[in-house]
MIZAKE-665346 format. One record per residue (C-alpha): x negated, y, z negated. Coordinates in pm, 1 decimal, always signed. Layout:
<rec xx="X" yy="Y" zz="Z"/>
...
***
This chain:
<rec xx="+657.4" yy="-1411.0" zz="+1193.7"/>
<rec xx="+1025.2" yy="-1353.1" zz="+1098.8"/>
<rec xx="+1130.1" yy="-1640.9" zz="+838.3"/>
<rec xx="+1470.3" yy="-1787.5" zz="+905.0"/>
<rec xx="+1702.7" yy="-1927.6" zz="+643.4"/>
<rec xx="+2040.3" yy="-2152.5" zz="+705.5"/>
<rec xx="+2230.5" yy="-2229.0" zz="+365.4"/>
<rec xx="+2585.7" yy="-2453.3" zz="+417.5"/>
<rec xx="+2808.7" yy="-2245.8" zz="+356.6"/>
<rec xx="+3118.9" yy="-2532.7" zz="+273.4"/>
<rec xx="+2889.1" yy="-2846.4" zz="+205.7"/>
<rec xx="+2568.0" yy="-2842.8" zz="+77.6"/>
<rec xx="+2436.2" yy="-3225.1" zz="+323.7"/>
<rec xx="+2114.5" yy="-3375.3" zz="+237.7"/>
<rec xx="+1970.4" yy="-3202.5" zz="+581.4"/>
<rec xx="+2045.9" yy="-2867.3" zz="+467.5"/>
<rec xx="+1847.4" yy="-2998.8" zz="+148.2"/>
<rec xx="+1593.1" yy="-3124.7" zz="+356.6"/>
<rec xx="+1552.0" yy="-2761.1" zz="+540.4"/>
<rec xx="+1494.0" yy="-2568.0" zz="+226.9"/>
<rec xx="+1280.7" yy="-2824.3" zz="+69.1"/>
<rec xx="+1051.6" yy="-2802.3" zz="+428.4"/>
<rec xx="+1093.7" yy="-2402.7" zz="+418.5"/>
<rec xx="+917.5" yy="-2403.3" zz="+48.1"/>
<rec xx="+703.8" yy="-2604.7" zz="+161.4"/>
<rec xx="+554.5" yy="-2387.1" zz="+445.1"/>
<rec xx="+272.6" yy="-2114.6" zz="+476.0"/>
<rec xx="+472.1" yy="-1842.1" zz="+684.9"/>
<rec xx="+146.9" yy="-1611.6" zz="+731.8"/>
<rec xx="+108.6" yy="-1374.5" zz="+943.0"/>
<rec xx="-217.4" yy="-1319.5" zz="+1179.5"/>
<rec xx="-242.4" yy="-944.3" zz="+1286.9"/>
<rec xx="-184.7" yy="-919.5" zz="+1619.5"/>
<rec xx="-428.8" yy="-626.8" zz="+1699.6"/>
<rec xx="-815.4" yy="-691.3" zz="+1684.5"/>
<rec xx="-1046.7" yy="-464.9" zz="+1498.5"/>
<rec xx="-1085.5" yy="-134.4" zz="+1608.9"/>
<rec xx="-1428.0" yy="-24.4" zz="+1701.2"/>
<rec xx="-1418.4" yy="+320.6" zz="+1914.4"/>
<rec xx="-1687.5" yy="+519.0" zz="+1965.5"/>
<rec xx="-1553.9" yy="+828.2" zz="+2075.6"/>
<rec xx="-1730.0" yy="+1186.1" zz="+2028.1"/>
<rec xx="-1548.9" yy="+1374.4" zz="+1791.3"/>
<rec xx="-1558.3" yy="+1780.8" zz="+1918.4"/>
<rec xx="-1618.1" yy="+2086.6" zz="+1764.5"/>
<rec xx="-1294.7" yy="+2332.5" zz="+1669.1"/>
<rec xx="-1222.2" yy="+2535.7" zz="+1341.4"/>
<rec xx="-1396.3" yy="+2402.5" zz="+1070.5"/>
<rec xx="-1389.3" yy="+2555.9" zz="+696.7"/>
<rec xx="-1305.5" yy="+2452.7" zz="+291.2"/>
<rec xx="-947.2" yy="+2477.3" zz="+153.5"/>
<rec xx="-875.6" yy="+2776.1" zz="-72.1"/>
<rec xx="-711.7" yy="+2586.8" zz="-332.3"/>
<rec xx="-648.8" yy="+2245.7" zz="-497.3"/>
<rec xx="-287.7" yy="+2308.2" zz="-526.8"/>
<rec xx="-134.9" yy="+2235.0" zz="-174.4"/>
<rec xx="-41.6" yy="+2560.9" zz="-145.8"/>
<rec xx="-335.1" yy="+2716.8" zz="+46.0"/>
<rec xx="-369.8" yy="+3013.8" zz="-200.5"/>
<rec xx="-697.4" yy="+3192.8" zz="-258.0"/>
<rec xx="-978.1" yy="+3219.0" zz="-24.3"/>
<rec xx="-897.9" yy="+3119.0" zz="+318.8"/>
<rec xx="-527.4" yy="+3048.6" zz="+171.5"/>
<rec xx="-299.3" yy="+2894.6" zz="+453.5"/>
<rec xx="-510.8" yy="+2759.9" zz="+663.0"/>
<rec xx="-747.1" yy="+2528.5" zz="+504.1"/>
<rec xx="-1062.7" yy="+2676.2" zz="+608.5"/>
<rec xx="-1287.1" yy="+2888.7" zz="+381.3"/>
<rec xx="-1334.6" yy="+3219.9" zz="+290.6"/>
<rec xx="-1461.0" yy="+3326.4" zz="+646.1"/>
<rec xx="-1338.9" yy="+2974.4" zz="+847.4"/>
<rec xx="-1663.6" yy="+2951.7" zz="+1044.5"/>
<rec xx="-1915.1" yy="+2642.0" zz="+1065.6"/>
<rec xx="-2211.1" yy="+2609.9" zz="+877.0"/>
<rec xx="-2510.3" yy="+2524.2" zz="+1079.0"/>
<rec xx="-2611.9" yy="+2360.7" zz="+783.2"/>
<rec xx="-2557.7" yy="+1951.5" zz="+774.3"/>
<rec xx="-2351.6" yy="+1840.9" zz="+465.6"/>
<rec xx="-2552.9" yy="+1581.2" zz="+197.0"/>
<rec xx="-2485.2" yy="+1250.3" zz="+342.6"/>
<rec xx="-2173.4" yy="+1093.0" zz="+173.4"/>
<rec xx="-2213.8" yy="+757.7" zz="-82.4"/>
<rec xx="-2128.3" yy="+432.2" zz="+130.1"/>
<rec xx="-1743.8" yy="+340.3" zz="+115.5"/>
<rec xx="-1795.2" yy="+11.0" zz="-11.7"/>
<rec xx="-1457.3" yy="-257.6" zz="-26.3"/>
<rec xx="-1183.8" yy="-62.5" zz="-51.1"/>
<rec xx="-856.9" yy="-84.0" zz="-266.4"/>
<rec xx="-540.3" yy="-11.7" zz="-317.0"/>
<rec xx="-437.6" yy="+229.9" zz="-618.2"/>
<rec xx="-74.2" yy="+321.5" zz="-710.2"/>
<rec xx="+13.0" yy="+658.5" zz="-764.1"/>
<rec xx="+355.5" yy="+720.2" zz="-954.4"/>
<rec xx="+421.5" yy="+1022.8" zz="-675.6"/>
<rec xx="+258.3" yy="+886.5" zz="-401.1"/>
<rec xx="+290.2" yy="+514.7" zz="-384.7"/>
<rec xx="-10.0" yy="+276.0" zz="-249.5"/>
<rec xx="-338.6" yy="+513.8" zz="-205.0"/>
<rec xx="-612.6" yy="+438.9" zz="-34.2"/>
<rec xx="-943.6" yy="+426.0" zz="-240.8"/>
<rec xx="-1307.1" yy="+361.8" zz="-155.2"/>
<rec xx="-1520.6" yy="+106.9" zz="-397.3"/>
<rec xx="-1535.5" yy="+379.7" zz="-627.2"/>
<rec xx="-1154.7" yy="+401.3" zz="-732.1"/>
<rec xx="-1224.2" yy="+775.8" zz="-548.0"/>
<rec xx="-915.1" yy="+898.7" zz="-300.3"/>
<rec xx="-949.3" yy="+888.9" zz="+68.0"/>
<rec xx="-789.4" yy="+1142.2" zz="+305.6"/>
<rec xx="-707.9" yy="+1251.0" zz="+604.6"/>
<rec xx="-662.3" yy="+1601.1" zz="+801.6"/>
<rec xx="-389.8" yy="+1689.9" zz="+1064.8"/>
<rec xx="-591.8" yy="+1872.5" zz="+1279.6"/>
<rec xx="-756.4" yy="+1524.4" zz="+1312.3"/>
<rec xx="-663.4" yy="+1255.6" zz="+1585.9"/>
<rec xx="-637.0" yy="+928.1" zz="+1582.6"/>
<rec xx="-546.3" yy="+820.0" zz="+1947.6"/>
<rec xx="-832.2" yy="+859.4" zz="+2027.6"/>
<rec xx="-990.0" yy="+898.8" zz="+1680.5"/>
<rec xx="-1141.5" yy="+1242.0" zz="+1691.0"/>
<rec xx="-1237.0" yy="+1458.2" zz="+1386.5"/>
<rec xx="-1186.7" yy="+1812.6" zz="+1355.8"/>
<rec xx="-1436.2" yy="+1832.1" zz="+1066.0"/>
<rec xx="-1809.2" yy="+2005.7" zz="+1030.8"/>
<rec xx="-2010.7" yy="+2218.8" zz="+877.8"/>
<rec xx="-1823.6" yy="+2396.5" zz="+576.7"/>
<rec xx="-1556.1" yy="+2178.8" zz="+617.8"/>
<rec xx="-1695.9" yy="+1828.5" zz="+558.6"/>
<rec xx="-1963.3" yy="+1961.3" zz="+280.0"/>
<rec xx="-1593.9" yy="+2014.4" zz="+92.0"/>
<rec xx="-1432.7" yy="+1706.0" zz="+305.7"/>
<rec xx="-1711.9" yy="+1421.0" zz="+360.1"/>
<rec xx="-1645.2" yy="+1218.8" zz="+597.6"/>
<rec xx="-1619.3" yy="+865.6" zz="+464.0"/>
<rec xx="-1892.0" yy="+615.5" zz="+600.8"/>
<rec xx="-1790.6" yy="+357.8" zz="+828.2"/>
<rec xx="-2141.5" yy="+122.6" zz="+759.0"/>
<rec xx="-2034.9" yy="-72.8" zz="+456.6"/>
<rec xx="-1659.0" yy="-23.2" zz="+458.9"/>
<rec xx="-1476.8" yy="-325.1" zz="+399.6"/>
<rec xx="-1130.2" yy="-426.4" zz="+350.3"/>
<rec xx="-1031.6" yy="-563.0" zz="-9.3"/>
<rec xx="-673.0" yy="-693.9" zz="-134.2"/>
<rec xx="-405.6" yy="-559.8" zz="+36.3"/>
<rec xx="-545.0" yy="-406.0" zz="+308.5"/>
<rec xx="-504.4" yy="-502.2" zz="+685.7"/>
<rec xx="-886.0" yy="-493.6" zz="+785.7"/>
<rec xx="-762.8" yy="-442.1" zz="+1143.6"/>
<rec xx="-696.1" yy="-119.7" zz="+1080.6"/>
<rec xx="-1048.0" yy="-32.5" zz="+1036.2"/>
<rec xx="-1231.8" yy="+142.7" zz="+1246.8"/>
<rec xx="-1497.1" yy="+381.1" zz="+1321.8"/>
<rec xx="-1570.9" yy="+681.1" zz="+1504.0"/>
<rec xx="-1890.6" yy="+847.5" zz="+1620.8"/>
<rec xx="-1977.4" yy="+1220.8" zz="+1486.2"/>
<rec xx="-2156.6" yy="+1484.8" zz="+1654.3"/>
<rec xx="-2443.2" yy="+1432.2" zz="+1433.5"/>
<rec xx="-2425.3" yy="+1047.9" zz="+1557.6"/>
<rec xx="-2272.0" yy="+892.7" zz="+1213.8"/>
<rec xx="-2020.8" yy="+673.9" zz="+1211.8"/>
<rec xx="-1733.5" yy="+784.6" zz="+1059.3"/>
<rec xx="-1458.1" yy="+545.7" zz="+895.8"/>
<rec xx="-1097.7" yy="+559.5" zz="+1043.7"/>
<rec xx="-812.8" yy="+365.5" zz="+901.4"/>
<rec xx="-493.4" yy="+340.1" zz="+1182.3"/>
<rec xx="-744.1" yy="+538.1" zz="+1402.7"/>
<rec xx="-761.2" yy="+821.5" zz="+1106.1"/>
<rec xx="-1120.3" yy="+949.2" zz="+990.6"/>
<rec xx="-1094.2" yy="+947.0" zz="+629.7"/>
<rec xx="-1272.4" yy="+1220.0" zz="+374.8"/>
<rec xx="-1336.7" yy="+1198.1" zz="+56.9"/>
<rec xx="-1268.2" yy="+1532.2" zz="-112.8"/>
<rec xx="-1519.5" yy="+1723.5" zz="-344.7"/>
<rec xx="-1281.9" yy="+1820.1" zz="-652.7"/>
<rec xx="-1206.8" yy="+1434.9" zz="-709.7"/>
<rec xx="-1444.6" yy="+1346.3" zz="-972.3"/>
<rec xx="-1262.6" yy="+1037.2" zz="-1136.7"/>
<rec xx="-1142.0" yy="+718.7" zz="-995.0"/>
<rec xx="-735.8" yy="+807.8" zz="-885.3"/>
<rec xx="-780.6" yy="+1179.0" zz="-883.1"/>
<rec xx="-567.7" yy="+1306.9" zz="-632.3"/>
<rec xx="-646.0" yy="+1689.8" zz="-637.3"/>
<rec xx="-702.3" yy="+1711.7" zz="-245.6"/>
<rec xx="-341.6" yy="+1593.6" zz="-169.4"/>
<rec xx="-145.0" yy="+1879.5" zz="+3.6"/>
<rec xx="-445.7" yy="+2130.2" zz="+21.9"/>
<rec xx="-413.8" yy="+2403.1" zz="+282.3"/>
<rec xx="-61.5" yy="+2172.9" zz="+402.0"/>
<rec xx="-333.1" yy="+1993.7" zz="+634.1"/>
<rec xx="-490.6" yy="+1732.8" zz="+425.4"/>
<rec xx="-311.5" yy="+1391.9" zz="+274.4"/>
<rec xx="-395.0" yy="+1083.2" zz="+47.0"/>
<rec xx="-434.7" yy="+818.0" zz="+309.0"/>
<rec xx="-178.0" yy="+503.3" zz="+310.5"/>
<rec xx="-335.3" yy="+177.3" zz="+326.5"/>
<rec xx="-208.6" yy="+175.2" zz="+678.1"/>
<rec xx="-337.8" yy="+501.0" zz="+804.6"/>
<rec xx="-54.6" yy="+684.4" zz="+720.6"/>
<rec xx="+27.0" yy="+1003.7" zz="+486.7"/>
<rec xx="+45.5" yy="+837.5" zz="+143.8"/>
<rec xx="+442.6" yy="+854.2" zz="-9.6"/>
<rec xx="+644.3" yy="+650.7" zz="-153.6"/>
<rec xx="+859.0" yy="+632.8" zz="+202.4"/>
<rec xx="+570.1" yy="+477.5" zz="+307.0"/>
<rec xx="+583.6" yy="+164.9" zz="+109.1"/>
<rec xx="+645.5" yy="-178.0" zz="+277.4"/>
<rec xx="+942.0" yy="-355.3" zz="+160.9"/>
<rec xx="+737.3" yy="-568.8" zz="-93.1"/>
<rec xx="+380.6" yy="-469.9" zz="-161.6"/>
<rec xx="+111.6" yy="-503.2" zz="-436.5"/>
<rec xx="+6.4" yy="-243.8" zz="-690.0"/>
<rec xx="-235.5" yy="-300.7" zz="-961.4"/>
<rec xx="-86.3" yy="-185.6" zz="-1295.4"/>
<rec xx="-363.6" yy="-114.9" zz="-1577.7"/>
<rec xx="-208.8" yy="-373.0" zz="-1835.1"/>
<rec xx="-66.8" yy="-658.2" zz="-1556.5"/>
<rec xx="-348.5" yy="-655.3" zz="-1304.3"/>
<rec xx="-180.8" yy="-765.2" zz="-972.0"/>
<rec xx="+175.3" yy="-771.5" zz="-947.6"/>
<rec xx="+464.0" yy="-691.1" zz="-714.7"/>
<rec xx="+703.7" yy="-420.9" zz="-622.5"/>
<rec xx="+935.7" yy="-330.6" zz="-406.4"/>
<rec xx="+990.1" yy="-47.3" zz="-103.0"/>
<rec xx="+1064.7" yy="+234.8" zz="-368.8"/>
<rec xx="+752.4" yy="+138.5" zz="-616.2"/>
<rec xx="+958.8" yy="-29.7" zz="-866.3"/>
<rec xx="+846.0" yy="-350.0" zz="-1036.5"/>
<rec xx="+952.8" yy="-693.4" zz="-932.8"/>
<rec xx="+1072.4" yy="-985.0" zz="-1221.1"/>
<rec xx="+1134.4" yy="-1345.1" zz="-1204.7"/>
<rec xx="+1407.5" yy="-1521.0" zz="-1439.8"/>
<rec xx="+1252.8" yy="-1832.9" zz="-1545.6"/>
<rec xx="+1558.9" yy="-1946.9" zz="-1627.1"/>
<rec xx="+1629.1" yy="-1973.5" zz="-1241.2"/>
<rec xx="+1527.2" yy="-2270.0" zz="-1009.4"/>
<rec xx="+1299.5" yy="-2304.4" zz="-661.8"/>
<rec xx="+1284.0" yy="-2666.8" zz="-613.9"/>
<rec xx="+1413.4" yy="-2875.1" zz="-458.4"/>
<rec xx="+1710.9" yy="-2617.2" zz="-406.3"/>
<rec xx="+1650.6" yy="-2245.8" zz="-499.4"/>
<rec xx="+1943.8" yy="-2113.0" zz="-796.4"/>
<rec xx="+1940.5" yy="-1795.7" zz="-913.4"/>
<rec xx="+2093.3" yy="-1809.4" zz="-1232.2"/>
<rec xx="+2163.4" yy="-1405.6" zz="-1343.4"/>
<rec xx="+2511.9" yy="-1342.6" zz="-1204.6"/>
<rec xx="+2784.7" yy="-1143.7" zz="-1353.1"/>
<rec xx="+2671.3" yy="-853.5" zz="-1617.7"/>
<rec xx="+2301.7" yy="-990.8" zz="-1573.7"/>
<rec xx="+2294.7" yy="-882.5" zz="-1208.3"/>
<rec xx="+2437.8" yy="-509.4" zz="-1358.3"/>
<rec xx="+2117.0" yy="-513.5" zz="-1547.4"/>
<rec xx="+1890.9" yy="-694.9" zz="-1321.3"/>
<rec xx="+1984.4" yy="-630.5" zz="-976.9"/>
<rec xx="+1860.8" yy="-865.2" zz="-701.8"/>
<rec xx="+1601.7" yy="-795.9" zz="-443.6"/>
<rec xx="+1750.8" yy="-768.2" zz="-101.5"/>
<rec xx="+1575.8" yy="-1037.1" zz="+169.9"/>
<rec xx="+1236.4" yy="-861.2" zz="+345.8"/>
<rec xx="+1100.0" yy="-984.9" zz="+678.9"/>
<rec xx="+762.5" yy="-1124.4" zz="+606.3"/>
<rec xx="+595.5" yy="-849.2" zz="+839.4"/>
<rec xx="+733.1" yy="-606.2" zz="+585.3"/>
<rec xx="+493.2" yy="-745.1" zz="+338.2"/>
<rec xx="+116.7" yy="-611.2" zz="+191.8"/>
<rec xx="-79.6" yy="-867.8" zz="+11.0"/>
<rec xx="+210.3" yy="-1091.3" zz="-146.8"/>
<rec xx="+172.9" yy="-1470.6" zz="-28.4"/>
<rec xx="+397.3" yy="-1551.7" zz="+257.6"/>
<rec xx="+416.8" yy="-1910.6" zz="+159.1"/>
<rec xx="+771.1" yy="-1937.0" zz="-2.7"/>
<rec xx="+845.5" yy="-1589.2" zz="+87.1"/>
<rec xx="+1243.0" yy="-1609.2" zz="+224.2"/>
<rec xx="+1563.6" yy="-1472.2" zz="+123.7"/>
<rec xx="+1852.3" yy="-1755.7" zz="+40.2"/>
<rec xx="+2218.3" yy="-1715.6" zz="+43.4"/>
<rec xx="+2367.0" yy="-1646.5" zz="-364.6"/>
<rec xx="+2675.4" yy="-1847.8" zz="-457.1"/>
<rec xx="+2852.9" yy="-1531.6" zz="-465.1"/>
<rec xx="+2749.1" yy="-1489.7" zz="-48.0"/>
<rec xx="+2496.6" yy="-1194.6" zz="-164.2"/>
<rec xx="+2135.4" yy="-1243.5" zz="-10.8"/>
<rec xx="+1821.9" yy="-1220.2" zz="-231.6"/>
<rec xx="+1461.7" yy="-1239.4" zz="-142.9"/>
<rec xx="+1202.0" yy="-1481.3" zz="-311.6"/>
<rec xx="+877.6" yy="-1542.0" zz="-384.2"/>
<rec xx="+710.3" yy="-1852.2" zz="-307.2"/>
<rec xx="+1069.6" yy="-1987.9" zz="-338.5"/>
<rec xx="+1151.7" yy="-1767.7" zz="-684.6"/>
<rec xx="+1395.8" yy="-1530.0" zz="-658.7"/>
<rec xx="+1294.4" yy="-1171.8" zz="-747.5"/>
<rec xx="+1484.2" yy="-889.2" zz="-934.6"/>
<rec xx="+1392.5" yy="-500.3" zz="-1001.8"/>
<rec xx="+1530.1" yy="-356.8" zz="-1402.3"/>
<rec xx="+1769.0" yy="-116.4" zz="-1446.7"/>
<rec xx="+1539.3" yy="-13.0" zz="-1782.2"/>
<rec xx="+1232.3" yy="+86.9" zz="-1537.6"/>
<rec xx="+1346.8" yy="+456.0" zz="-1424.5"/>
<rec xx="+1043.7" yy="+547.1" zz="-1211.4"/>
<rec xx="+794.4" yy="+383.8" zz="-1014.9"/>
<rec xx="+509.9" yy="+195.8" zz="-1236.6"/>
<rec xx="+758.0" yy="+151.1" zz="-1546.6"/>
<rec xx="+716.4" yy="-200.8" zz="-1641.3"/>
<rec xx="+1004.5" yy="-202.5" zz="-1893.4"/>
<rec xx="+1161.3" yy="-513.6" zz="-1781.8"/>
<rec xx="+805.1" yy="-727.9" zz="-1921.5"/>
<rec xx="+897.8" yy="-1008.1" zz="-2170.8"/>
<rec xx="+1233.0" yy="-913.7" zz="-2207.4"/>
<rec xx="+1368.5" yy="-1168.6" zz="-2373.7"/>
<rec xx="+1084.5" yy="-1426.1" zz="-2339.4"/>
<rec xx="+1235.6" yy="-1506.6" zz="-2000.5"/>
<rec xx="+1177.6" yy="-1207.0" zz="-1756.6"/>
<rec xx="+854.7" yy="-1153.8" zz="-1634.7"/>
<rec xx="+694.4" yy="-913.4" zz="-1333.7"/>
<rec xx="+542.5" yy="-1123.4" zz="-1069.9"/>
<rec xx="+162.1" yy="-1166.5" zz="-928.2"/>
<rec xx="+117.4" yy="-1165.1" zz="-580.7"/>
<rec xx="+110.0" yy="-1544.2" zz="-539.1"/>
<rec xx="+465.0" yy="-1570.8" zz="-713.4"/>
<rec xx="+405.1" yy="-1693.5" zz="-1053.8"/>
<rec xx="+522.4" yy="-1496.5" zz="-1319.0"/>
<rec xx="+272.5" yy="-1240.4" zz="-1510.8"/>
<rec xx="+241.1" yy="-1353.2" zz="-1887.4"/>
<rec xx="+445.1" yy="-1592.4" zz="-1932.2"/>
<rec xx="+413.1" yy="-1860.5" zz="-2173.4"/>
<rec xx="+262.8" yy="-2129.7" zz="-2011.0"/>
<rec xx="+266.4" yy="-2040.4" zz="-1685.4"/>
***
């Protein structure tokens, strides 16, 4: 649901007042409009085969194509894969939000794949290297859409886990939680997007949720860069931003987001409002939000403490080790 926002722009009356103060006040979620996926279609047999190399590149064995060293299907079944458990959303510094399983391991997917209808592409050699993520257990934690989950049915009768209509691997070379050693292998297989798509940092929503190893939760924005609050600003009754000027140079103000752009922040208090100088800015649950000119890549969270007043912010709003707070 798109969130609207009047502001006066001569004379601030006490119903203009009255509209923001109702606008904090409201829970502005969004209820998926899709229901959850649950196909059952046969996927069929084709090429099936191991990369030739961990690089991307497809050199080596079977380099190019993404099969093996002679690209032909085992008759042999693969070991059956570990359940997929809830699973989470990791940030990668090159890749934005991955998809993992309840593991912390990476899930993929493979273009020769398809997901409308799902279908996999996937046996023998090929999924002993690949396996194919079970759909049994899989569950959707924090920040992802458990819509989007789905399941298709293998040869062998399994059910096979799709995300956006995607079967989703696991890859055999991952051996730690946030490996990511199957991304670009053979140029057919990809880290997996929370929403079924190929995992980059284009593929960010405009605000999303990223789990940094010292912060736990917090926010950031479309490009993977950390979101701050000023506590020195205001959200209630009326929301003021107070950085302007030089501060702005140095903390420069989230532009507004529709609330459909969003991935696991709280849509309650989640608006853009009008600056005095007629810029817009986005907030949190009513807080207005900022990225730092000091973080230079994605997951730099520079901008923490800074001067006991700028803090990056939790998915609920509230400001992420702040004094009191």
């Amino acid at each position: 649901m798109k969130t609207s926002w009047r502001t006066a722009a001569l004379v601030a009356t006490a119903a203009s007042v009255l509209a923001l103060t109702t606008a904090c006040g409201q829970d502005n979620s969004t209820t998926p409009a899709s229901a959850a996926q649950n196909v059952g279609a046969t996927a069929a047999a084709g090429q099936y085969g191991n990369p030739g190399s961990t690089t991307g590149t497809g050199t080596g064995t079977g380099a190019g194509n993404g099969y093996g060293a002679d690209g032909n299907q085992s008759s042999s079944s693969p070991t059956p894969a570990a359940p997929a458990g809830k699973l989470t959303v990791a940030s990668n510094p090159d890749l934005g939000n991955v998809l993992t399983d309840g593991s912390g391991l990476t899930l993929y997917r493979f273009d020769k794949d398809t997901a409308n209808p799902p279908k996999s592409n996937c046996e023998g050699d090929c999924a002993t290297t690949w396996p194919p993520v079970p759909a049994d257990d899989a569950s959707a934690g924090a920040g992802i859409d458990k819509s989007l989950l789905g399941e298709v049915t293998r040869p062998d009768g399994t059910k096979q886990l799709t995300v956006g209509g995607w079967p989703a691997y696991r890859y055999a070379k991952d051996v730690n939680a946030g490996d990511v050693n199957g991304q670009g292998v053979g140029g057919k297989w990809f880290a997996l997007a929370p929403n079924g798509k190929k995992a980059t940092l284009s593929s960010l929503p405009g605000l999303s949720v990223r789990k940094d190893p010292k912060l736990g939760d917090i926010i950031v924005d479309k490009n993977g860069r950390t979101v701050y609050r000023f506590l020195k600003d205001k959200a209630w009754p009326k929301v003021i931003s107070n950085c302007t000027g030089a501060c702005l140079e140095k903390w420069p103000a989230v532009a507004p987001v529709k609330a459909d752009d969003t991935q696991g922040v709280q849509k309650k208090g989640l608006m853009g409002f009008t600056r005095p100088d007629g810029a817009k800015q986005m907030t949190v649950n009513c807080w207005p939000i900022y990225t730092f000119s000091g973080d230079k890549a994605p997951g730099d969270t520079n901008g923490q403490g800074v001067g006991g007043t700028w803090y990056a912010v939790a998915p609920d709003g509230k400001p992420v080790g702040a004094p009191g707070k």
